[in-house]
PANUZA-753194 format. One record per residue (C-alpha): x, z, y. Coordinates in steps of 0.25 Angstrom, whole numbers, plus 5000, padded with zeros to 4 digits. Layout:
# residues N
XZY/...
***
This chain:
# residues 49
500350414976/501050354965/500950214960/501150154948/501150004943/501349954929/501649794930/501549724919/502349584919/502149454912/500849504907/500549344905/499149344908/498249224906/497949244922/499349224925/499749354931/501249374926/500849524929/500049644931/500049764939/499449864935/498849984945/498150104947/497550124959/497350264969/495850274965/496350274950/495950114945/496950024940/497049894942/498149764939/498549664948/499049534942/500249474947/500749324948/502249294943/502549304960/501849444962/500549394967/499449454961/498449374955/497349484952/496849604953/496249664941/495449814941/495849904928/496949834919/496849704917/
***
């Protein structure tokens, strides 16, 4: 299986994530992951967010 991940950085989000990753999972569904300016991640988002 291959996997793919588009980041997004400095997406300046009123939430504060400095960026987005977003993913497609094995059953198909995407989701994003929002990340602090340190990598943490702040949320979890199903679809695009």
């Amino acid at each position: 299986m291959c996997a793919a991940y588009l980041v997004e950085g400095d997406v300046r989000q009123s939430d504060g994530a400095k960026y987005e990753v977003h993913m497609t999972k094995a059953d198909g569904t995407e989701i994003t992951v929002k990340l602090d300016a340190n990598f943490k991640v702040t949320s979890n988002i199903n679809g695009r967010g």
